[in-house]
C-alpha positions, 0 to 999 in steps of 0.5 A: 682370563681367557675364554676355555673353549672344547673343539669337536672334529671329525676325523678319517685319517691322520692327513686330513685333520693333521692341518686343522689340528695344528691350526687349532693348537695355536690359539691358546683358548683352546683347551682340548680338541675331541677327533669324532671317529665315525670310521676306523679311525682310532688313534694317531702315533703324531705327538699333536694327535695323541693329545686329542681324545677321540669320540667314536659314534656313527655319525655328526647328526646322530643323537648319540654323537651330539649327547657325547658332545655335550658331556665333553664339553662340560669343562670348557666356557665354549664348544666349537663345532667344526662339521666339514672334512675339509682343513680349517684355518681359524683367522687371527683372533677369530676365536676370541671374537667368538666367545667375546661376542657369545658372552657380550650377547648372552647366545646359545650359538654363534655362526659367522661369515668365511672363506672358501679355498679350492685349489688355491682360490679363495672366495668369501662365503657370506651368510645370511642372518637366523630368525627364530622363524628360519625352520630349515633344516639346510639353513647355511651357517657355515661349518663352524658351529660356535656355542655357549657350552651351559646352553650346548649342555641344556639343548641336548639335555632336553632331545628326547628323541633317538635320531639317526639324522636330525640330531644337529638340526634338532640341538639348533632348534632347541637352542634357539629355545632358550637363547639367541643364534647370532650371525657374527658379519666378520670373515672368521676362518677359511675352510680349505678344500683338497678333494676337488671331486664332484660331491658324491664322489666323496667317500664321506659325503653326508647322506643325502639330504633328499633320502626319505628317511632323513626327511621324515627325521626332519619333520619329526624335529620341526613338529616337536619344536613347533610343539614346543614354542607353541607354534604347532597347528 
């Protein structure tokens, strides 16, 4: 029987996420496709758009958005977490290598090597293997977060902590708890980039990771996980 997996995408407008979308849609493992609205996006009148449920909250690393994940992704073996704008080319069979390695390992997340593609160059993005010691928060994995959706579920399950910021650095953490972070060495998808402007033109750029209070967010985090393996000094 083939795997079901839930996948999570933000979306600002109808062109952006039309491409990743349809990409998705051909893999029939994927049972539904959640658009996570953190603007005025509300809906779209295309036929393979009004399929998907959107989630409003107000941003990827919030609290708020993860727990909303983590109860969509109830009815589905897999969840996939895209955290990039950009359009997403999933590679053939890549979907199934994921949930066939996540159910031959028993892990809580799975990340894997990809491509880059700007303006039609494409150029490979390897990344390097999680230890349960790698605490930063800017750790690389990729934009293709891949879980167990019983462990996505019990990760969120246990922050008890509101944050604006650190909720995805947070759930990786907790993850990582209980089960293992795989890094799959294969080139799985390409992400390919449309706006070519510099970072911090970009209308929905992250905030930026230097800001004070994301820092102190992040700190928070780290220390209750350090608490919670026994690792605090």
């Amino acid at each position: 029987m083939t795997a079901k997996i839930n996948c999570f995408v933000p979306v600002t407008d109808d062109n952006q996420v039309l491409e990743t979308v349809v990409e998705l849609r051909k893999d029939c493992s994927v049972a539904k496709i959640y658009l996570l609205s953190f603007g005025d996006y509300k809906g779209s009148s295309l036929p393979i758009l009004k399929d998907c449920e959107i989630i409003v909250s107000d941003s990827l690393k919030s609290s708020a958005t993860i727990k909303k994940i983590a109860e969509k992704s109830s009815d589905a073996d897999f969840s996939l977490i895209y955290t990039k704008y950009t359009t997403l080319n999933i590679g053939y069979l890549a979907l199934e290598r994921f949930a066939r390695i996540a159910a031959d390992t028993n892990a809580s997340m799975l990340y894997s090597d990809h491509y880059q593609i700007i303006e039609g160059k494409k150029t490979a993005a390897p990344v390097i293997d999680y230890q349960f010691g790698s605490l930063r928060d800017d750790f690389d994995f990729g934009s293709v977060l891949f879980f167990r959706s019983s462990a996505l579920q019990e990760a969120a399950g246990r922050m008890n902590k509101e944050y604006k910021f650190a909720a995805l650095y947070d759930l990786r953490l907790k993850s990582a708890q209980k089960g293992e972070i795989v890094h799959i060495n294969e080139y799985l998808y390409s992400e390919v980039e449309h706006d070519t402007r510099k970072s911090g033109e970009k209308l929905f750029d992250y905030v930026d990771p230097k800001n004070r209070s994301v820092q102190v967010e992040m700190e928070q985090a780290c220390t209750e996980h350090l608490k919670e393996i026994g690792g605090y000094l």
